[in-house]
C-alpha positions in Angstrom: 135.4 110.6 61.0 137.4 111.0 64.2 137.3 114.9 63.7 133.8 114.8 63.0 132.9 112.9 65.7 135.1 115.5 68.1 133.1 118.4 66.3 129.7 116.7 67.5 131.1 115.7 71.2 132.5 119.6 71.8 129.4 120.7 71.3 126.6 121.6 74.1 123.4 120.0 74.5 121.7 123.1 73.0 123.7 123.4 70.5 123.3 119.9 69.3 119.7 120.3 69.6 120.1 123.9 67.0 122.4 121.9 64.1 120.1 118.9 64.1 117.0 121.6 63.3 118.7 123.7 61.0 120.0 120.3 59.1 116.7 118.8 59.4 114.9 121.7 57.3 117.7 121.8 54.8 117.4 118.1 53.8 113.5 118.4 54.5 114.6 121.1 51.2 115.8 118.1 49.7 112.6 116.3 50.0 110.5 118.8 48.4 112.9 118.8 45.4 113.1 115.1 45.5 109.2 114.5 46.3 107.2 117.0 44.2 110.3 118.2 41.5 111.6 115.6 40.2 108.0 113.5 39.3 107.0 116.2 37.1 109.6 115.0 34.8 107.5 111.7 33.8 104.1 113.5 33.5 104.8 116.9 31.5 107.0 118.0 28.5 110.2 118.7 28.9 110.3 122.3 28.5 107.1 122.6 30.7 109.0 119.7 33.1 112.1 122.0 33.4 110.1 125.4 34.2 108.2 123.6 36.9 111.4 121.9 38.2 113.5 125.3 38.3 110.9 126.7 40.2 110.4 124.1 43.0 114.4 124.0 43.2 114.4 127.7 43.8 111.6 127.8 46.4 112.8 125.0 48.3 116.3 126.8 48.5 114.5 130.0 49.6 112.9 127.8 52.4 115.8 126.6 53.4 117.5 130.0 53.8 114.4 131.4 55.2 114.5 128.5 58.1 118.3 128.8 59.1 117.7 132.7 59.0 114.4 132.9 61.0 116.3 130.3 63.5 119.0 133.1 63.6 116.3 135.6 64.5 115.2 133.1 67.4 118.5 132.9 68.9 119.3 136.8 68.6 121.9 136.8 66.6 120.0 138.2 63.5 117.6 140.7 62.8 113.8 139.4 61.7 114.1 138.6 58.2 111.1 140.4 57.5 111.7 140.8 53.5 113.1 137.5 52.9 109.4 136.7 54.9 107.7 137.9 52.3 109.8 137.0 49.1 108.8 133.4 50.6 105.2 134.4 50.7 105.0 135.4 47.3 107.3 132.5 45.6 105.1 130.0 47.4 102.1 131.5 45.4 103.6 132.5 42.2 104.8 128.4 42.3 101.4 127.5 43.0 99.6 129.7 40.6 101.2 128.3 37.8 100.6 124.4 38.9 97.2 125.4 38.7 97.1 127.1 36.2 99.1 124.1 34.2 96.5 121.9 35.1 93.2 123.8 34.4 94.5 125.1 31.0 96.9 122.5 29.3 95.0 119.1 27.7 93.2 116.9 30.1 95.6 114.1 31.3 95.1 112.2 34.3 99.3 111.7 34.9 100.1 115.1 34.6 97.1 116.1 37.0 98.2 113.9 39.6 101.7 115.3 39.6 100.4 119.3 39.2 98.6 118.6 42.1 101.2 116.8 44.1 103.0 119.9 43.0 100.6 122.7 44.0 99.7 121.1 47.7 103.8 120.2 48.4 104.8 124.0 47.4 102.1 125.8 49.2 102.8 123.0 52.6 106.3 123.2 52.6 106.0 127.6 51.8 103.1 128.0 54.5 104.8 126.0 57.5 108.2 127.5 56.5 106.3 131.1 57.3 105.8 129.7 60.6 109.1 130.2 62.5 108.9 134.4 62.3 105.0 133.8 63.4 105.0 133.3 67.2 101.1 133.8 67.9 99.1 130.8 67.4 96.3 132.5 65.5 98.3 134.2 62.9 100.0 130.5 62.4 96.2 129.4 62.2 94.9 132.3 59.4 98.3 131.8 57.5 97.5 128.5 56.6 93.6 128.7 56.0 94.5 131.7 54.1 96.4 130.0 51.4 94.1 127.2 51.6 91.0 129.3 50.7 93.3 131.2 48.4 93.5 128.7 46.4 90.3 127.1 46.7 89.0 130.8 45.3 92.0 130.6 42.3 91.1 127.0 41.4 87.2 127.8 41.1 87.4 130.9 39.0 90.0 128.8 36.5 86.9 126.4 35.9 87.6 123.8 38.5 84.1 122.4 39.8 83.7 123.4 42.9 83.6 119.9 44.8 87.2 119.8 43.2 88.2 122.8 44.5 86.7 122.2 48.0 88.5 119.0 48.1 91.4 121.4 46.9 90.8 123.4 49.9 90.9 120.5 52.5 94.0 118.9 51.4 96.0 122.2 51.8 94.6 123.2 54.5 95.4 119.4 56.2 98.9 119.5 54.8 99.8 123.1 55.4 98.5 123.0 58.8 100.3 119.8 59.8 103.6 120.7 58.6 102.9 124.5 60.1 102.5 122.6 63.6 105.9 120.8 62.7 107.8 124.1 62.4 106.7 125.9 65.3 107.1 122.8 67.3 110.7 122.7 66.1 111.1 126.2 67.7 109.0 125.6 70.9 111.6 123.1 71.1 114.9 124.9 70.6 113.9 127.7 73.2 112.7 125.0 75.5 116.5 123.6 75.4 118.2 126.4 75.5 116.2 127.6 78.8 116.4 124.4 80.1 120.2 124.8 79.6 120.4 128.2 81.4 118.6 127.2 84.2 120.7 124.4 84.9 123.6 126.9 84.0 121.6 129.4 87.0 121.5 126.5 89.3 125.0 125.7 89.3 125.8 129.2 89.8 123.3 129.1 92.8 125.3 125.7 94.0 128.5 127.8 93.7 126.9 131.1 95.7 126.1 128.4 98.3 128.8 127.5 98.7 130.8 130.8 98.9 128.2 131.5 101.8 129.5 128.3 103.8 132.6 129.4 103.3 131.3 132.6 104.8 130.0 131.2 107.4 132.9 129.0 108.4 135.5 132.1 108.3 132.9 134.1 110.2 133.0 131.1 113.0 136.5 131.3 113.1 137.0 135.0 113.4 134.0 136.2 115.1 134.5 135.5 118.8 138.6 135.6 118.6 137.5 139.2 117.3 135.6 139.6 119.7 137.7 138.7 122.4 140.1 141.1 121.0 138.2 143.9 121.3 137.6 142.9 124.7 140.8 142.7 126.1 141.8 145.8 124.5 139.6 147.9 126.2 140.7 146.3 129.3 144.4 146.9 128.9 143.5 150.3 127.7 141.4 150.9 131.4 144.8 149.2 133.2 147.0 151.5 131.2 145.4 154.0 132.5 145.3 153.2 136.4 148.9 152.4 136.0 148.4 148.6 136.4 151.3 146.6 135.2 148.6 143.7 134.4 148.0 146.0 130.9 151.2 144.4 129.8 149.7 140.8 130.3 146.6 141.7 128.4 148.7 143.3 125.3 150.3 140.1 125.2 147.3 137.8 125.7 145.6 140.2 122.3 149.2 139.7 120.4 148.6 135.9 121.0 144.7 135.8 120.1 145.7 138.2 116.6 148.4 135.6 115.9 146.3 132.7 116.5 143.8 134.7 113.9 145.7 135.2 111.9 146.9 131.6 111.6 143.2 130.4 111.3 142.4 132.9 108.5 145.2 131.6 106.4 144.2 128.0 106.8 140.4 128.3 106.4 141.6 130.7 102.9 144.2 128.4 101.6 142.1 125.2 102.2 144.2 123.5 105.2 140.7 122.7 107.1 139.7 119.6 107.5 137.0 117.9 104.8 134.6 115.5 105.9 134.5 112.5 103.2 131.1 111.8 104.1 130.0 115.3 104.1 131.5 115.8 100.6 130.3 113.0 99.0 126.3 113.8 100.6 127.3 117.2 99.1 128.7 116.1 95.5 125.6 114.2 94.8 123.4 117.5 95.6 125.8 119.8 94.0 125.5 118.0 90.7 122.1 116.8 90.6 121.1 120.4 91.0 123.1 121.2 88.1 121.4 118.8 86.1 124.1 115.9 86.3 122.7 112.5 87.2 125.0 111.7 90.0 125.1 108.2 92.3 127.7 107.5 95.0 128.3 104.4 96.3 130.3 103.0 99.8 130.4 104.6 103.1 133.4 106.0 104.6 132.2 104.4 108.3 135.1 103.4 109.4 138.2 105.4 107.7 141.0 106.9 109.7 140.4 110.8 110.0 143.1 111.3 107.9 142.1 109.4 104.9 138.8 110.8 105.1 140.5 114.2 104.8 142.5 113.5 101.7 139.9 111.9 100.0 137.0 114.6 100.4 139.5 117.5 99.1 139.6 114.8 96.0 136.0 114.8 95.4 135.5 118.5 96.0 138.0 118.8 92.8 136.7 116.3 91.1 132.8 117.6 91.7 134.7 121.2 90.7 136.2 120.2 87.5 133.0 118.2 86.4 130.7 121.4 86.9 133.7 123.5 85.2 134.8 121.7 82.4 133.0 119.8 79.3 128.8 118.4 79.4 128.1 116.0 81.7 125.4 114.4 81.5 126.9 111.7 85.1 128.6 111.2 87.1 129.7 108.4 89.3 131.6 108.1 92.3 132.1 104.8 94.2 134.4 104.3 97.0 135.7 101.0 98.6 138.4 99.3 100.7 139.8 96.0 100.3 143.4 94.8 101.0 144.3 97.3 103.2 143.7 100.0 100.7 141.5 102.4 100.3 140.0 103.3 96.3 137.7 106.0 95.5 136.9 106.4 91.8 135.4 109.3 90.3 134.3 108.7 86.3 131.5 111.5 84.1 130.9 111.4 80.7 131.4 115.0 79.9 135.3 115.5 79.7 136.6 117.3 76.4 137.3 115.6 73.7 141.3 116.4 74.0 141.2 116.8 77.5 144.7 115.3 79.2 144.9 113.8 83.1 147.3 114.9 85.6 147.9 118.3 84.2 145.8 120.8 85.8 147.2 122.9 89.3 144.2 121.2 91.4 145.1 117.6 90.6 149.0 118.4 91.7 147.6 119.8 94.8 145.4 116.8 95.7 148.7 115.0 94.8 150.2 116.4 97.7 147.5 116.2 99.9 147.5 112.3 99.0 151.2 111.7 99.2 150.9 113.0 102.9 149.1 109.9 103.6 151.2 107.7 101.3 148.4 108.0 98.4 148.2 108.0 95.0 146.4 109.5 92.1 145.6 109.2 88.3 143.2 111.0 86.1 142.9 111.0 82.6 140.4 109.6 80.3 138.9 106.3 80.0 137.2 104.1 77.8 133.8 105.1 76.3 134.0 108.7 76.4 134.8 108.9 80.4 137.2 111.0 82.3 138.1 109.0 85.4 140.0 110.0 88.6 141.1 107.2 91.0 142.6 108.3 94.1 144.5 105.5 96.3 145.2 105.3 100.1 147.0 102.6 102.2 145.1 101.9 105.4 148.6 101.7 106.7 148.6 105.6 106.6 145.7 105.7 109.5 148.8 105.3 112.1 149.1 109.3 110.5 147.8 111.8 112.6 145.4 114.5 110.9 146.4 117.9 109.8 146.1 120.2 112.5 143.6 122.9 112.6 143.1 125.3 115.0 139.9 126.7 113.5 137.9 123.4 114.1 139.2 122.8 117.8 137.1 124.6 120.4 140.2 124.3 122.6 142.1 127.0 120.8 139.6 129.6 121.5 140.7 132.1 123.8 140.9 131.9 127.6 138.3 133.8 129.2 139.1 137.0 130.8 141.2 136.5 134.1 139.3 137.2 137.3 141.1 140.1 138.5 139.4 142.2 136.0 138.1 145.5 138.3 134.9 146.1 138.5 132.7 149.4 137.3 131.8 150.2 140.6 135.2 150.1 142.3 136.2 153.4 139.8 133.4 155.5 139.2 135.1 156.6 135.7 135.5 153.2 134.4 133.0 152.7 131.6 131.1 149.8 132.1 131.4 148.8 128.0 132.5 145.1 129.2 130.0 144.4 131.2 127.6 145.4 128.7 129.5 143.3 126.1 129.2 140.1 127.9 125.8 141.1 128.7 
């Protein structure tokens, strides 16, 4: 049972959804055998009893193939089955032929017409609506089953059945047939419904994840954009004092050395992940992040209040924690509440979507945010919980606000670069100077 149960619980939404509708139709198989087969045995002679059974056994097995087939077709992972689509057609009214025929030419009996009949409007239901899954248009699903219905009403009247009978005949097919026909193609509509659904919220999270990769654009283009800039600027101008001979190039080659270090410093935190995070920021962005990716997400506590430092730790913990439930397993939420009492700091982090032999504290982001933490004398477990849950629980002393925050140069406006130095020489004191910095700063 416990394996079973892991089978059902690694399995997607979708896919749930696909092996409850191909299980449904088989036992629905079972039904027909078990609602319209077996009576026939009480009613009929026993040699007639067992030609009537065979049959209805073999046509509801042929439905039952047909259905997990023609669901194959639906999914794209199997041609049309457009012979098999017509072996069905003609079973289904071979089988109900010869119900008809047992009851229009055998000797009159009231128990063995009430089972040939129960017989005759099961097959053809159960055949017609089966025909429905390769049958996308509405009409054809429409003439398919008033076909077989006036089919029949025809067969029945030219065997000698009065025609009130037979129109009766007509009506009860066409009522059953139809109904189970809307049954089938409903059972499709909904399979592709779930299945879109499911790529769409695959699409979102993948527009989440593009979002973010254009922050992150954004952020390195703040950092390196006016440092570049500067750069470029100051270049020129050493190249202009080389030129003249004036032994302030020097000081400008060494001012750009000091900027493209500085860069280059900036580039490797903002890359390796050494910028500050905002806990409030991450949490407001968590909850968007995973609501757009279908996961129904609720956060509760405010970080008003928390040193800088704490703050920092814990939003790199729910940026993993919002990564690894968008990454790993189905979850359908995901709950993050953080509080401080006692002079500590808890933020838990808990979704019901984590594997079903998923193990805490092994993965390379946890061990980072494990060193993230233990710089601010923090602690952190993850692993699953009761009830299905993965749960994360990161733990910071207050004590740890007397900390100061990691530095970064990239978020301080007072690492920018100095301005140019006013004894930069102006265009019109050398006529060949080009006058690319004024334009620049223009």
């Amino acid at each position: 049972m416990r394996r079973a149960g892991s089978w059902w619980r690694g399995k997607s939404t979708p896919a749930k959804v696909e092996t409850y509708t191909r299980w449904s139709f088989h036992f629905l198989a079972l039904v027909e055998v078990a609602t319209f087969g077996l009576p026939v045995f009480g009613a009929m002679p026993s040699s007639l009893s067992w030609v009537l059974f065979l049959m209805v056994v073999g046509h509801a097995a042929l439905c039952a193939v047909f259905a997990s087939r023609a669901l194959d077709w639906t999914r794209g992972t199997r041609a049309r089955p457009v012979r098999l689509l017509w072996v069905l057609a003609v079973a289904t009214a071979v089988v109900a032929l010869v119900t008809i025929a047992v009851v229009t030419r055998g000797p009159a009996d009231e128990e063995k017409a009430t089972a040939a009949v129960a017989l005759f409007i099961g097959v053809l239901s159960y055949g017609t609506g089966t025909l429905a899954f390769v049958v996308r248009e509405t009409r054809r699903m429409v003439y398919t089953a008033l076909g077989f219905a006036l089919g029949t009403g025809a067969y029945s009247w030219a065997l000698g059945v009065p025609a009130l009978a037979a129109l009766v005949t007509v009506g009860a097919v066409l009522l059953a047939a139809g109904f189970y026909t809307f049954v089938c193609a409903f059972s499709v509509w909904l399979l592709n419904s779930v299945y879109e659904l499911d790529a769409a919220r695959e699409a979102r999270t993948r527009l989440a994840v593009a979002e973010e990769r254009l922050r992150f654009g954004r952020d390195l283009h703040d950092v390196m954009g006016r440092n570049l800039a500067v750069i470029a600027l100051k270049s020129e101008l050493a190249v202009q004092l080389a030129r003249r001979e004036r032994p302030e190039a020097v000081e400008q080659m060494i001012e750009v050395q000091r900027i493209a270090q500085e860069s280059q410093k900036e580039v490797r935190e903002v890359v390796r992940g050494y910028r500050e995070a905002e806990l409030g920021a991450e949490l407001a962005g968590a909850q968007g992040v995973l609501n757009a990716a279908g996961v129904s997400c609720t956060v509760t506590g405010s970080p008003a209040g928390l040193p800088a430092a704490v703050q920092s730790a814990l939003g790199w913990v729910v940026r993993e924690a919002t990564t690894n439930v968008l990454r790993h397993g189905n979850a359908e939420r995901c709950d993050v509440s953080l509080r401080a009492a006692d002079g500590l700091v808890v933020l838990t982090v808990e979704n019901d979507g984590a594997p079903p032999d998923s193990r805490g504290g092994s993965g390379s982001g946890l061990a980072g945010l494990r060193e993230r933490l233990s710089a601010v004398d923090g602690t952190l477990e993850a692993g699953p919980a009761e009830g299905g849950l993965f749960r994360v629980v990161a733990q910071v002393p207050l004590s740890s606000s007397a900390l100061p925050p990691p530095a970064s140069s990239s978020d301080s406006p007072s690492s920018l670069p100095s301005s140019l130095p006013s004894s930069l020489p102006s265009a019109s004191s050398d006529p060949s100077s080009p006058s690319l910095i004024s334009e620049r700063f223009a």
